[in-house]
Residue frames as qw, qx, qy, qz and C-alpha x, y, z in Angstrom:
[[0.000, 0.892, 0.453, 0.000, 0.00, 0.00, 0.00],
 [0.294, 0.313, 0.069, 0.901, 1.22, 3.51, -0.99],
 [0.017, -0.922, -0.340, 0.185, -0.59, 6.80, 0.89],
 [0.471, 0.288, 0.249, 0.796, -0.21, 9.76, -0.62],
 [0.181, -0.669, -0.351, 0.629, -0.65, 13.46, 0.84],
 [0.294, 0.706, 0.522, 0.378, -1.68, 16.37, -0.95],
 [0.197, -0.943, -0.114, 0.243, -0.16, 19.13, 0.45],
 [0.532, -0.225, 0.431, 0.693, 2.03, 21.34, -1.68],
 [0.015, 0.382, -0.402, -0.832, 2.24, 23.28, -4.79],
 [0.795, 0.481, 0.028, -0.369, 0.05, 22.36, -7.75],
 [0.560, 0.520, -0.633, -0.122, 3.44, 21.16, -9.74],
 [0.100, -0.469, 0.830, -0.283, 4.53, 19.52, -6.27],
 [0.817, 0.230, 0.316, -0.424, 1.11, 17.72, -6.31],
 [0.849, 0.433, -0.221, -0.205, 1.34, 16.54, -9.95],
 [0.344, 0.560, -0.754, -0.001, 4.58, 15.42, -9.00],
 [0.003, 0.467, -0.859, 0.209, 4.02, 13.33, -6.62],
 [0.788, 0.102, 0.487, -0.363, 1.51, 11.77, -7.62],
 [0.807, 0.483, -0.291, -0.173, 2.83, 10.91, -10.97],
 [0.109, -0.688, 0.591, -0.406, 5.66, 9.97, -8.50],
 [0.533, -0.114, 0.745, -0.386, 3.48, 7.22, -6.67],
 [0.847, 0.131, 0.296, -0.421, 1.76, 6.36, -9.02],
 [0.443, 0.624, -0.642, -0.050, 4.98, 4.75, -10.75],
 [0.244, -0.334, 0.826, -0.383, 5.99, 3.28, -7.62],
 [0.679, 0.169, 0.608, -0.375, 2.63, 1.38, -7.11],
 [0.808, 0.478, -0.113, -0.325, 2.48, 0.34, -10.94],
 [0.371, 0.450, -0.811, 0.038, 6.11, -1.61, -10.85],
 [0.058, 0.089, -0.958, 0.266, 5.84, -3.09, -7.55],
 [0.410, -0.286, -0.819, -0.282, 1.86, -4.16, -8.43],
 [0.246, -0.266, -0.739, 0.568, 0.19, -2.27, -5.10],
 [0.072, -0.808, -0.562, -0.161, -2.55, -0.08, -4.29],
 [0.250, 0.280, -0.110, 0.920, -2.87, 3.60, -3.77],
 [0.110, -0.852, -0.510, 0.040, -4.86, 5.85, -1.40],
 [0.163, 0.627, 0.197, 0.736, -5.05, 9.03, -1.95],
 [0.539, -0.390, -0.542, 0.513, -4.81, 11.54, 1.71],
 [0.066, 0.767, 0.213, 0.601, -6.11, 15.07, 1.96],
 [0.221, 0.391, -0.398, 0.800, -4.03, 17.34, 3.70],
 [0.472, -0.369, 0.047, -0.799, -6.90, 18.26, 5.68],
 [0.940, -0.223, -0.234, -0.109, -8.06, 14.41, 6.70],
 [0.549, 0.106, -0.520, 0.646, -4.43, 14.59, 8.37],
 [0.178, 0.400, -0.493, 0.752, -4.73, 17.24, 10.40],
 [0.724, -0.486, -0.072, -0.485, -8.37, 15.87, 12.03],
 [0.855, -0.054, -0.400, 0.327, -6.18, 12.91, 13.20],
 [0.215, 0.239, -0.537, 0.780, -4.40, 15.69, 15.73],
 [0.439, -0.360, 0.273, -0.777, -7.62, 15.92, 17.54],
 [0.277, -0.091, -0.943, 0.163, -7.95, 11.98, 19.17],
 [0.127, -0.219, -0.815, 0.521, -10.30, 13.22, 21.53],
 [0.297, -0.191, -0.202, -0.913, -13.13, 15.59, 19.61],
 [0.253, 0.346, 0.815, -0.390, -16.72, 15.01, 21.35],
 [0.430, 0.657, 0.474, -0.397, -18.26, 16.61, 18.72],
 [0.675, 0.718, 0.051, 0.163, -17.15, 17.96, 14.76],
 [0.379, -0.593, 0.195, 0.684, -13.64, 18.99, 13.80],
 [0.462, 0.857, 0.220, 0.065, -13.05, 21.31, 11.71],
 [0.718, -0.233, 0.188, 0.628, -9.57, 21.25, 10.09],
 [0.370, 0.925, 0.088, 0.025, -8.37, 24.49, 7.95],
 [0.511, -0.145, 0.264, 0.805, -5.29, 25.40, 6.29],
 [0.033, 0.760, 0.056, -0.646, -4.74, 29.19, 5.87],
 [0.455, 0.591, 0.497, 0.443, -4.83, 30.08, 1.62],
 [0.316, -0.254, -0.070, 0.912, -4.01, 33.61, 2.79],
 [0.295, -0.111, -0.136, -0.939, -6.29, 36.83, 2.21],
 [0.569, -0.028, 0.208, -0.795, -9.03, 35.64, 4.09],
 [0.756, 0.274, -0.491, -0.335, -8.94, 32.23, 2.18],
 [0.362, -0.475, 0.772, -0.217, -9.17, 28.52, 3.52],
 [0.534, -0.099, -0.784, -0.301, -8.96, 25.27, 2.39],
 [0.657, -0.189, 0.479, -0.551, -12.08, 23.67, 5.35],
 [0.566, -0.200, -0.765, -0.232, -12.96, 19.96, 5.75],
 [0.657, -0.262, 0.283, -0.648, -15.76, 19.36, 8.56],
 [0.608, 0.005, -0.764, -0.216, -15.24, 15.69, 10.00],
 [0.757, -0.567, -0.254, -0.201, -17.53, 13.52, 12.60],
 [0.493, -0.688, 0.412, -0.338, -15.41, 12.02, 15.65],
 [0.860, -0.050, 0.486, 0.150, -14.66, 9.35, 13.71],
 [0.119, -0.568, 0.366, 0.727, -12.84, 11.22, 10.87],
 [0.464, 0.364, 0.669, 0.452, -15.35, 10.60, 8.47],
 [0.034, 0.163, 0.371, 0.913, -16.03, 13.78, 5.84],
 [0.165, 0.517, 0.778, -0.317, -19.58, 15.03, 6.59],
 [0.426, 0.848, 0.162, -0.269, -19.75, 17.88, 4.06],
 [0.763, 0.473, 0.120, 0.424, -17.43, 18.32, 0.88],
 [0.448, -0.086, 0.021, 0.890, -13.78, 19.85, 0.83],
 [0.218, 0.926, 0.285, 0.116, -14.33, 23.76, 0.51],
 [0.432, -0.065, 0.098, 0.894, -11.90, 26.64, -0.30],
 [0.239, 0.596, 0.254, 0.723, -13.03, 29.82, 0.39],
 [0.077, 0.620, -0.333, 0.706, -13.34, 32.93, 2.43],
 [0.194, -0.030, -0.816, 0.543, -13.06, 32.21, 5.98],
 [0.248, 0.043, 0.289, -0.924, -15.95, 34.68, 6.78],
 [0.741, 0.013, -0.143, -0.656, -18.43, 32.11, 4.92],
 [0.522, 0.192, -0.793, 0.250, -16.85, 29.59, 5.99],
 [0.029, -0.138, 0.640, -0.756, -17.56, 30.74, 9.67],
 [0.569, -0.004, 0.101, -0.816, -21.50, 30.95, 8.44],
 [0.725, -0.006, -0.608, -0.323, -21.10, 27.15, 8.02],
 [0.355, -0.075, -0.782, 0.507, -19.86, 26.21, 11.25],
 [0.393, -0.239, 0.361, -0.811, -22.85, 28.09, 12.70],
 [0.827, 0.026, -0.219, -0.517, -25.12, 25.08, 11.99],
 [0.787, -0.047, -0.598, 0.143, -22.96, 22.86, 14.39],
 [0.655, -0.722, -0.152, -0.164, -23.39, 22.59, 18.16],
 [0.867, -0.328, 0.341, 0.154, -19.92, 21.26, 18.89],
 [0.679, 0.646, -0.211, 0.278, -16.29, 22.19, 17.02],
 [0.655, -0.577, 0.234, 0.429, -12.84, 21.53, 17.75],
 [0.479, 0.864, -0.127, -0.087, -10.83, 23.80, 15.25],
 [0.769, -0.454, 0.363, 0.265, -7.59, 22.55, 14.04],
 [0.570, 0.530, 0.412, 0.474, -4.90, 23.90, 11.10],
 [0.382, 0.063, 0.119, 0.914, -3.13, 27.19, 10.28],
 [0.066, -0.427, -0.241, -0.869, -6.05, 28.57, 9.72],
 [0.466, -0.774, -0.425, 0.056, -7.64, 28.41, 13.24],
 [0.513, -0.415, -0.139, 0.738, -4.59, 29.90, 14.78],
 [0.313, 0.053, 0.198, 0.927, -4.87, 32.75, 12.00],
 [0.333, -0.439, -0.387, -0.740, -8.41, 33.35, 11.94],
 [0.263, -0.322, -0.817, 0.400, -8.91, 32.11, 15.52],
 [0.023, -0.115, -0.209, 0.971, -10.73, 35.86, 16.09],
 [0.461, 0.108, -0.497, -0.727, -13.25, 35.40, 13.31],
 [0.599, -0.202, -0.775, 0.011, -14.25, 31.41, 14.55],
 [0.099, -0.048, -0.768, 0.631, -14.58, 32.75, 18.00],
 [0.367, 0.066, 0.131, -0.919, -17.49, 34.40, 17.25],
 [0.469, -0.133, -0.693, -0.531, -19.22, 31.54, 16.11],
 [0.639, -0.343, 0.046, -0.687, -22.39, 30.37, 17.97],
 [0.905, -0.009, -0.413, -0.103, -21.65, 26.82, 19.25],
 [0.716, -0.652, 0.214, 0.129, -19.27, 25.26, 21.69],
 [0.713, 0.643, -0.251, 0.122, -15.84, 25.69, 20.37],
 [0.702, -0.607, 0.220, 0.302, -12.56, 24.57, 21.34],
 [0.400, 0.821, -0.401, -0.070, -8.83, 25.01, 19.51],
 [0.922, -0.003, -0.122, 0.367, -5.88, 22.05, 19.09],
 [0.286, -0.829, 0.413, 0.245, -2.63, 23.46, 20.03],
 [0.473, -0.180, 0.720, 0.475, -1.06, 20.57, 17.59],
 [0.665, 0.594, 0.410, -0.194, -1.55, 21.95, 14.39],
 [0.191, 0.514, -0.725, -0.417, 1.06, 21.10, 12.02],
 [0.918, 0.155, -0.166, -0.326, 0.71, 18.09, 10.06],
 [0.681, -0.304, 0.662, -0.075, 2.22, 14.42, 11.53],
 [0.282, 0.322, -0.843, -0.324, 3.62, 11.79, 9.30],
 [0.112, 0.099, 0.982, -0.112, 2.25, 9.35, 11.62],
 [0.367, 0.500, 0.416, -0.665, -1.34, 10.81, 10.88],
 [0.426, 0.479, -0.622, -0.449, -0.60, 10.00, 7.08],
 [0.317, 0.102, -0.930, -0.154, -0.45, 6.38, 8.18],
 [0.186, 0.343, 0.716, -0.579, -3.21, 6.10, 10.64],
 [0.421, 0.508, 0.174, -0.731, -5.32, 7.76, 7.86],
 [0.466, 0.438, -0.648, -0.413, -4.32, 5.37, 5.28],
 [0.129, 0.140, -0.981, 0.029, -4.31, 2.33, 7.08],
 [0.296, 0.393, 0.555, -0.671, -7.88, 3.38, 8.49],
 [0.573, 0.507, -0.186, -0.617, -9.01, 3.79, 4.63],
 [0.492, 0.297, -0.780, -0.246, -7.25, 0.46, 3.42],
 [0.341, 0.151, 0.826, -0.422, -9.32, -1.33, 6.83],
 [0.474, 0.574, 0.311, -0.590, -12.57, 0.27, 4.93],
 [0.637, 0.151, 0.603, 0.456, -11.29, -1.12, 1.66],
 [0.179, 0.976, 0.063, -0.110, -10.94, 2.53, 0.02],
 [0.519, -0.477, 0.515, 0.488, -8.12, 1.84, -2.20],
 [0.480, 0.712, -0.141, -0.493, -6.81, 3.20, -5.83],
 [0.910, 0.082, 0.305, 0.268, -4.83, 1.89, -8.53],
 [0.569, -0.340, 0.275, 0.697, -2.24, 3.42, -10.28],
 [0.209, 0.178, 0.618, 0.737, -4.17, 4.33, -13.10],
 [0.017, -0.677, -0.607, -0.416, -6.59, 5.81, -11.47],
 [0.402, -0.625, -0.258, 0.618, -5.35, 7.99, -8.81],
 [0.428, 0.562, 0.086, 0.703, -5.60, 11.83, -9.53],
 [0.240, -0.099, -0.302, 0.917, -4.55, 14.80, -7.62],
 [0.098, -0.693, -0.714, 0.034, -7.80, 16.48, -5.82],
 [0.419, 0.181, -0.063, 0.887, -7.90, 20.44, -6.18],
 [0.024, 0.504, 0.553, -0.663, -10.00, 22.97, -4.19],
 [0.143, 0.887, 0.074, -0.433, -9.61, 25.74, -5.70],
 [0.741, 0.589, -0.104, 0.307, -7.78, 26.60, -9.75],
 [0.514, -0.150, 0.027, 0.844, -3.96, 27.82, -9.66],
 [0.134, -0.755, -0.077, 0.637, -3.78, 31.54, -9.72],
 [0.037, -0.378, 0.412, 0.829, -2.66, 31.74, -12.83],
 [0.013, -0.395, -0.857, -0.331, -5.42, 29.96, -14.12],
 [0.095, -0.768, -0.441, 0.455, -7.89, 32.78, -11.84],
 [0.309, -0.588, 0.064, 0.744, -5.86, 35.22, -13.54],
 [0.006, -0.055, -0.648, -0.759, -6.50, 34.28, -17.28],
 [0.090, -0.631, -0.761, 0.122, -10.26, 33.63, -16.30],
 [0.008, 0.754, 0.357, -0.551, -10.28, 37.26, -15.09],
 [0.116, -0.694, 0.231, 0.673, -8.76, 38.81, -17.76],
 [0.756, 0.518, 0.342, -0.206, -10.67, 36.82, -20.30]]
């Protein structure tokens, strides 16, 4: 079994996944695919109620994944401003915030209606890479080489840029 993280550049992405997905095609094994974000819930062992992981995207911008207590996904990946971001987490009783972007926006999340708490461990853990893989290859959530692709929030900037400027 191969796991593979997603955190990094767009090119660093493509690389390493085109990276793994070598590896796993010589020596005949499976891939799973690890969002940056599904790591960092793994720093919170003890939520009683939702975490909610964010990495800062700067200006106001986060990547957000909202998972149960059992790190499964309950709403889809999202990338965007923190401030609507904040108007989803009103609609949960219970959050434990974890990720660059609590610590940066921690001001903004306080305000939110609900019980909230903050991790203090929020960098990302190798060992949370395996725990989150081996927890997906239990649940038989596994790729092949040929189908594994890199998952993106949000376009590359320069792609935003030609968009705007039509």
């Amino acid at each position: 079994m191969l796991a593979i993280k997603d955190l990094g550049s767009f090119t660093g992405i493509r690389i390493g996944i085109a990276t793994a997905k070598a590896i796993a095609e010589v020596a005949n094994i499976p891939v799973i695919g690890i969002s940056s974000l599904d790591c960092l819930a793994y720093n919170v062992p003890d939520a009683t109620g939702v975490i909610c992981a964010l990495i800062d995207a700067n200006n106001n911008q986060v990547y957000c994944g909202i998972f149960d207590k059992n790190y499964n996904l309950i709403s889809e990946y999202m990338a965007d401003d923190i401030s609507n971001i904040a108007s989803v987490l009103d609609n949960y009783s219970d959050i434990t915030f974890v990720g660059t972007g609590s610590v940066n926006y921690k001001n903004i999340l306080s305000n939110i209606n609900s019980n909230i708490k903050f991790s203090t461990n929020n960098n990302q853990h190798s060992a949370n890479i395996g725990k989150c893989a081996f927890e997906k290859y239990k649940n038989g959530y596994t790729e092949n080489a040929d189908t594994i692709l890199p998952m993106y929030l949000r376009k590359s900037q320069a792609e935003r840029m030609k968009e705007q400027n039509g």
